[in-house]
C-alpha positions in Angstrom: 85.9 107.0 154.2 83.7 109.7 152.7 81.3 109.7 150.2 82.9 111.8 148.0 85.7 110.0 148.4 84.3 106.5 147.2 82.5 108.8 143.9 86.0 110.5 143.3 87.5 107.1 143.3 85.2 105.4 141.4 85.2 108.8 139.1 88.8 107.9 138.9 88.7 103.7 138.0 86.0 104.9 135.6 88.5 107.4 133.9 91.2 105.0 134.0 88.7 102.5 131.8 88.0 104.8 129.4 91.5 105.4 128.4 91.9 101.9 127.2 95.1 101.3 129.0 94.4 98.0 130.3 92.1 97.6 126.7 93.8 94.0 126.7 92.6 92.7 129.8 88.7 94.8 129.3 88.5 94.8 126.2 87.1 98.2 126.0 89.0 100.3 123.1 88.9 102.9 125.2 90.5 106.5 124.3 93.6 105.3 122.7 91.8 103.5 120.0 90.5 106.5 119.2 93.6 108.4 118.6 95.3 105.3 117.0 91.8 105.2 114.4 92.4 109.1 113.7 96.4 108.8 112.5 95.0 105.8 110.3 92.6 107.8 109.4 95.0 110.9 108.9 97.3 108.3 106.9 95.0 106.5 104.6 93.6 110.1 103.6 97.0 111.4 102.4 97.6 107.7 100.6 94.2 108.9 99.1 95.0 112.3 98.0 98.4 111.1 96.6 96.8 108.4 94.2 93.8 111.0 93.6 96.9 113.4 92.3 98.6 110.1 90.0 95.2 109.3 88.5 94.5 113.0 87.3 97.7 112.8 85.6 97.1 109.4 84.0 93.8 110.9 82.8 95.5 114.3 81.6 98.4 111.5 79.7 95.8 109.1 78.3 93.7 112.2 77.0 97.1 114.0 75.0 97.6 110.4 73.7 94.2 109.9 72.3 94.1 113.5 70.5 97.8 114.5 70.0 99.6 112.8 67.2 103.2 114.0 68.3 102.1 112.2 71.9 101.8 109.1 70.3 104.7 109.1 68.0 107.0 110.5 70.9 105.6 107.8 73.2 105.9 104.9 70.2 109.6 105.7 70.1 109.8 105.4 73.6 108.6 102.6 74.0 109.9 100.6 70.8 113.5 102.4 71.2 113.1 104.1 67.5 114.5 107.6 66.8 112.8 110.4 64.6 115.2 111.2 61.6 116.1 114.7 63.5 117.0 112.7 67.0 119.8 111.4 68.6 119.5 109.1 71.1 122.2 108.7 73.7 122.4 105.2 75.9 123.7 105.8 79.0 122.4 102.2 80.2 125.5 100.2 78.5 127.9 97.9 81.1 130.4 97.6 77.9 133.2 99.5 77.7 134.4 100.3 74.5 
């Protein structure tokens, strides 16, 4: 056997390692880890942006409800089930049939 062919086969074991195929039994993470961390890393990021996106629009609802008064009278009735004198409200919720 030739020299090169002992460094082309050890070139090859060496590659083989690095993948992290047979990570289990080495315990080296090896080149799949890698790819595995980046679509976490791809994942958690658009999580991020996504709750980034629902906390500016908390912000932008808590700020109309400090300064707006017909925010927080159209959110008291909401919330308390009461209707302005000009409002009708419509239940669509009911089981009971009339």
């Amino acid at each position: 056997m030739s020299v090169h062919k002992i460094w082309m086969s050890i070139f090859g074991i060496w590659s083989f390692v690095l993948t992290g195929a047979i990570s289990s039994w080495v315990g080296s993470p090896g080149a799949l880890q890698v790819l595995r961390l980046k679509h976490l890393q791809e994942s958690k990021q658009s999580h991020l942006s996504k709750i980034q996106d629902d906390v500016r629009a908390l912000q932008s609802e808590a700020h109309q409800l400090e300064k707006s008064r017909v925010v927080q009278q159209r959110e008291i009735r909401r919330v308390l089930g009461y209707a302005a004198h000009d409002e009708i409200i419509f239940d669509f919720n009911s089981n009971s049939v009339l």
